[in-house]
C-alpha positions as CSV (number, residue, x, y, z in Angstrom):
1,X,-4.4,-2.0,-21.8
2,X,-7.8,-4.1,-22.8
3,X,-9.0,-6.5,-20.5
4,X,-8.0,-9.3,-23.1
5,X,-4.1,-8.5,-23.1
6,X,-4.3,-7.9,-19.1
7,X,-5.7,-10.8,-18.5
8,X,-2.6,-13.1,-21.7
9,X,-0.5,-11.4,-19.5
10,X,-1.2,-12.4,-16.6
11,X,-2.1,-15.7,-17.4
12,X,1.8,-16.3,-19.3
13,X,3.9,-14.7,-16.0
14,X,1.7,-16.7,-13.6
15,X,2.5,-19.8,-15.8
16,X,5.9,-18.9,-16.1
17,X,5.8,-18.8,-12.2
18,X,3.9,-21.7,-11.4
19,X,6.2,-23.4,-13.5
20,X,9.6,-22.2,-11.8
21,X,7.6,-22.9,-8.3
22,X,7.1,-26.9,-9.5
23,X,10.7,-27.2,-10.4
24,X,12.2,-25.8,-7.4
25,X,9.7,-27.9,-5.1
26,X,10.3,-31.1,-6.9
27,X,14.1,-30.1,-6.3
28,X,13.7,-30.1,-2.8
29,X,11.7,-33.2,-2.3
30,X,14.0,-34.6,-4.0
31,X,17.1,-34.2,-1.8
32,X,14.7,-34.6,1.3
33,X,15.2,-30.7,2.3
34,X,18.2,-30.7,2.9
35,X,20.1,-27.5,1.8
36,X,20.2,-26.8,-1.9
37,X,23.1,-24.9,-3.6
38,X,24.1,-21.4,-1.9
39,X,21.6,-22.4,0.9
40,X,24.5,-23.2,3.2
41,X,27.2,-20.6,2.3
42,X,24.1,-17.6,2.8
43,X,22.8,-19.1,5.6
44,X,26.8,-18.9,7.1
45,X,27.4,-15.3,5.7
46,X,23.8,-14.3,7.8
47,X,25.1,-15.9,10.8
48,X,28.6,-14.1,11.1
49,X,27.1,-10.6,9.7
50,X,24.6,-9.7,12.9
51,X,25.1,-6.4,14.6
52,X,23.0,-5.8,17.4
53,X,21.2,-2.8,15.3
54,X,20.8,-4.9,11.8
55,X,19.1,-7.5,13.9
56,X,16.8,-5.1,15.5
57,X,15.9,-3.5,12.0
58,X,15.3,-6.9,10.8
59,X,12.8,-8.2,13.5
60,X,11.0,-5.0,12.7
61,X,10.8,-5.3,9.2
62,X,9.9,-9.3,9.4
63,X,7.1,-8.4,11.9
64,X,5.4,-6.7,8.8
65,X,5.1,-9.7,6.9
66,X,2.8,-11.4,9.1
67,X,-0.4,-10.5,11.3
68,X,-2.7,-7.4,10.5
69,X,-0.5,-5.4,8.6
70,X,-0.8,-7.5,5.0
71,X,-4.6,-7.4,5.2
72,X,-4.8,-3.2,5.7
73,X,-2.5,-2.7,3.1
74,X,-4.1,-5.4,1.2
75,X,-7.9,-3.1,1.9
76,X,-5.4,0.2,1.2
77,X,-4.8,-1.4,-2.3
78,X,-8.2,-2.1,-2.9
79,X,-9.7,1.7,-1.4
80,X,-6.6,2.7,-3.8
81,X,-7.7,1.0,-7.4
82,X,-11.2,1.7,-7.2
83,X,-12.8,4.9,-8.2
84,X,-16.6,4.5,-7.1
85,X,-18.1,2.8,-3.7
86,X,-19.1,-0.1,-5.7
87,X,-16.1,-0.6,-7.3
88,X,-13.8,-0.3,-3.7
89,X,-16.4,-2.4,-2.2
90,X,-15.8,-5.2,-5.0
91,X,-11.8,-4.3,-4.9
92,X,-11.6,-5.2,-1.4
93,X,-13.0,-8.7,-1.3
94,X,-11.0,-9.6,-4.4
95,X,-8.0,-8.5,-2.4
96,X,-8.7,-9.9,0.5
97,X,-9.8,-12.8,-0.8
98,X,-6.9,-13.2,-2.9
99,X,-4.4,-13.0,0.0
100,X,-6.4,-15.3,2.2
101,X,-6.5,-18.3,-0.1
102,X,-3.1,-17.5,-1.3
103,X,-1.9,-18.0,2.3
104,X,-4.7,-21.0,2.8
105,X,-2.9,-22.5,-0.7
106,X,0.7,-22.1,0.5
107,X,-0.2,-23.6,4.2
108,X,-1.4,-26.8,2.0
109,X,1.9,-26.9,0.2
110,X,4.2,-26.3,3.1
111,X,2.6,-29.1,5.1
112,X,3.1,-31.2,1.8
113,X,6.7,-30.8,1.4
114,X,7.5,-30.5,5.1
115,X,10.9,-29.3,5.0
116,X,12.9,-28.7,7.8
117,X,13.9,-25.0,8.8
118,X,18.0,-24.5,9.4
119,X,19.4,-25.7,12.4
120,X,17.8,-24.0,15.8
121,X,21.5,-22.5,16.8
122,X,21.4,-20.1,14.0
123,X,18.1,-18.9,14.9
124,X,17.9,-15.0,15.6
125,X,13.7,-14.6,15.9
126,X,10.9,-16.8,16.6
127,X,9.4,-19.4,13.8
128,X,7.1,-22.4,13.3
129,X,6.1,-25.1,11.4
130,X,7.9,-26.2,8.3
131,X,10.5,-24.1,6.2
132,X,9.1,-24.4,2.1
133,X,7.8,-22.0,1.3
134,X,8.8,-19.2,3.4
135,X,5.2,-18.0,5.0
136,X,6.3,-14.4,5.7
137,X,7.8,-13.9,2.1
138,X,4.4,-15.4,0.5
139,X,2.1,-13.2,2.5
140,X,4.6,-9.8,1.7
141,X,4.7,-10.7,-1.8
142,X,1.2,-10.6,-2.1
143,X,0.5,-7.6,-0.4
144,X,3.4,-6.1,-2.4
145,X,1.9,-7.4,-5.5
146,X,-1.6,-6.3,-4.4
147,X,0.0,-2.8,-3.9
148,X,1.9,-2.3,-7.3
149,X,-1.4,-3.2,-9.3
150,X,-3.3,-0.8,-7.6
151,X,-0.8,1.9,-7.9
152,X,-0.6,1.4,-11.9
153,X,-4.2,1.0,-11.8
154,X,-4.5,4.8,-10.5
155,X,-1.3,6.4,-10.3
156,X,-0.5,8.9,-13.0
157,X,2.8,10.4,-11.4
158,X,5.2,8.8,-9.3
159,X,4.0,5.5,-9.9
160,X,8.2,4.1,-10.6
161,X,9.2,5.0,-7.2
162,X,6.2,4.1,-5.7
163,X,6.4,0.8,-7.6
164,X,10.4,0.2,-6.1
165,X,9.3,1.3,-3.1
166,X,6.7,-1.2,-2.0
167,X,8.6,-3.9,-4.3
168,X,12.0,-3.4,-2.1
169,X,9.9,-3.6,0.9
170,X,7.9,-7.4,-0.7
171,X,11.5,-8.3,-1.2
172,X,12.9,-7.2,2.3
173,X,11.0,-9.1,4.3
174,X,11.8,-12.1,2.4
175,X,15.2,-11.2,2.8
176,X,15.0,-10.8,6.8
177,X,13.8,-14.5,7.0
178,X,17.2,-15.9,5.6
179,X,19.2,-12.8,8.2
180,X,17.6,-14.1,11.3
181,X,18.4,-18.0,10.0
182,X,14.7,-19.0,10.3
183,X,14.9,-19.8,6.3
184,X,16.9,-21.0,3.5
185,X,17.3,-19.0,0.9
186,X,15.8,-21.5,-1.7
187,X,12.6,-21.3,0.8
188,X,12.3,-17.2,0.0
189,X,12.9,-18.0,-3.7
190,X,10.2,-20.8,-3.4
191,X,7.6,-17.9,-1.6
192,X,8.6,-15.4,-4.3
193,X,7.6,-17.8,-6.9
194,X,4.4,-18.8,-5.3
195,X,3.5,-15.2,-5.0
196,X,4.1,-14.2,-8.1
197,X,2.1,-17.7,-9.6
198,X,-0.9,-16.6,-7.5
199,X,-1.4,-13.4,-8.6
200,X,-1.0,-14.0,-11.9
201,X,-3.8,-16.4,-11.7
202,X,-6.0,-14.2,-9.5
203,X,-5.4,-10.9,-12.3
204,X,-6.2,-13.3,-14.8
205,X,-9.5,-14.3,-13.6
206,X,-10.9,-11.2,-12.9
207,X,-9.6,-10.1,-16.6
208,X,-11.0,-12.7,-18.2
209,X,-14.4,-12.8,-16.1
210,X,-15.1,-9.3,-14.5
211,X,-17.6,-6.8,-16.4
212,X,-14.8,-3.8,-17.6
213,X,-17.5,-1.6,-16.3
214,X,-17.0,-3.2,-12.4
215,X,-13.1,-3.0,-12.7
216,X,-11.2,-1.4,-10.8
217,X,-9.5,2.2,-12.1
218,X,-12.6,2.5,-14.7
219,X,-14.7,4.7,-15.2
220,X,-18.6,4.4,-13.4
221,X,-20.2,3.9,-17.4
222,X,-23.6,3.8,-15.6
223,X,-23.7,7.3,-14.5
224,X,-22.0,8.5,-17.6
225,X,-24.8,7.0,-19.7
226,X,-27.2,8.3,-17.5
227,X,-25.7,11.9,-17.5
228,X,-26.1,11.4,-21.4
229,X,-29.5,10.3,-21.3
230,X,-31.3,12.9,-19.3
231,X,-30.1,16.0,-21.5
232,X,-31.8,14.0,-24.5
233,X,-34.7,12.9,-22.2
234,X,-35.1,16.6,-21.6
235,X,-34.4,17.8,-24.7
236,X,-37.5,15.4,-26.1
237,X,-39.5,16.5,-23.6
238,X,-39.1,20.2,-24.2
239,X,-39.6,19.7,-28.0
240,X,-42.4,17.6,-27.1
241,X,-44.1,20.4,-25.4
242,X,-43.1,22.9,-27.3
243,X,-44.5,21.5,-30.6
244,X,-48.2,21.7,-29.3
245,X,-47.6,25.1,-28.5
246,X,-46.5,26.6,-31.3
247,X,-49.5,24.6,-33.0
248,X,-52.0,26.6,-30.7
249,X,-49.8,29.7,-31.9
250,X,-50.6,29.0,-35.3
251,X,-54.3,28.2,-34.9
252,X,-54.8,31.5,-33.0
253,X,-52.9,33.4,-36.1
254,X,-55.4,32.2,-38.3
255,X,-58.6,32.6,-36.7
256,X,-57.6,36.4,-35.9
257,X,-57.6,36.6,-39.5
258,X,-60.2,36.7,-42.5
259,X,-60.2,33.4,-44.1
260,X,-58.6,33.6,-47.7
261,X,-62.0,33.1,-49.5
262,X,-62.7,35.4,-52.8
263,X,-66.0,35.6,-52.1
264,X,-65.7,37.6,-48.5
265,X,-62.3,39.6,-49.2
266,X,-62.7,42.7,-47.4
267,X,-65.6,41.8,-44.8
268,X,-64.5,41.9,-41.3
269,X,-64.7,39.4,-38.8
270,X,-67.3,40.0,-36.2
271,X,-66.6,41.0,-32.9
């Protein structure tokens, strides 16, 4: 796909997003956080649905949406889309950089809204600050994101399970906030949103502004065009020297040889 229709793309679900992510906020200042349609009923299903081992699973699983773990798989997408030094190099401070100002941006927003999280007693895991949008789903949906690109940047086979792999897991951890009662559910869909805004801004801007011969997944056009030029280069040169040669050739040729003058046909050249 041409960097043009990447970057349309990008630029239309990002909208699309952004747009989603303004209604839903504007929905939730407007009934002062309080819980917004299912909020309640999923929050009560979560609450009488916890099993010793389904809470343990989901600890482990939310753990992954915060801390180190976004930013290595964030530098494992970037190591993964590029295909020289210089391109990894420039893939991993675009992802990097795109995670930390995506978390930067939604840290602005949360402290905007300030929502309050669901009531303490149906807490199952640690949390702080305020609830909208969900901080863990943002960061996993970006590293999720960050993942998928790379993997259809590069992959030629398996790249459909691979996709619903690290997609499931995005979604997952999302989910695990709303289990352990630390979220509404309108708080995941709100970090879902955001996510998916974000990056479609970020792949649009480096569509629409980066060189195609620095993107990521393409080929290094500088040492192509260099492997084409030194044949030629060579090539030149060789006829270059090869011309006076054969010059020196002929010149030799003709002075072994009588010069074709009637006059002196048959006298030999002295010695």
């Amino acid at each position: 796909m041409k960097h043009g229709d990447v970057a349309e793309l990008a630029g239309s679900c990002g909208l699309g997003a952004w747009t989603a992510f303004g209604v839903l906020t504007m929905a939730v200042v407007g009934h002062d956080g309080a819980a917004l349609f299912a909020d309640a009923d999923i929050l009560s299903w979560s609450v009488g649905h916890r099993p010793d081992v389904a809470v343990a699973f989901a600890r482990g699983l939310t753990g992954t949406g915060t801390g180190v773990v976004p930013y290595a798989l964030a530098v494992l997408a970037a190591l993964v889309a590029g295909r020289t030094p210089r391109q990894r190099a420039l893939a991993v401070a675009l992802c990097l950089g795109c995670l930390g100002a995506g978390q930067a941006l939604r840290y602005a927003v949360m402290a905007l809204v300030a929502r309050p999280r669901p009531p303490l007693t149906d807490w199952a895991t640690h949390a702080s600050g305020w609830s909208f949008p969900s901080g863990h789903t943002t960061t996993a949906a970006l590293t999720a994101g960050l993942l998928i690109i790379a993997v259809r940047v590069r992959g030629r086979r398996g790249r459909t399970p691979l996709t619903l792999v690290i997609g499931g897991w995005g979604a997952s951890v999302g989910l695990t906030r709303v289990y352990l009662g630390v979220h509404w559910f309108t708080d995941v869909v709100g970090g879902w949103l955001f996510a998916l805004g974000w990056l479609g801004l970020c792949l649009w801007a480096v569509a629409h502004w980066l060189p195609g011969r620095w993107a990521p997944g393409t080929a290094d056009t500088d040492s192509a065009a260099r492997g084409t030029a030194e044949p030629t280069g060579s090539t030149a040169g060789s006829a270059t020297h090869t011309a006076p040669e054969q010059t020196d050739v002929a010149r030799e040729q003709r002075e072994d040889h009588a010069p074709d003058d009637p006059g002196r046909r048959g006298r030999s050249r002295p010695a």
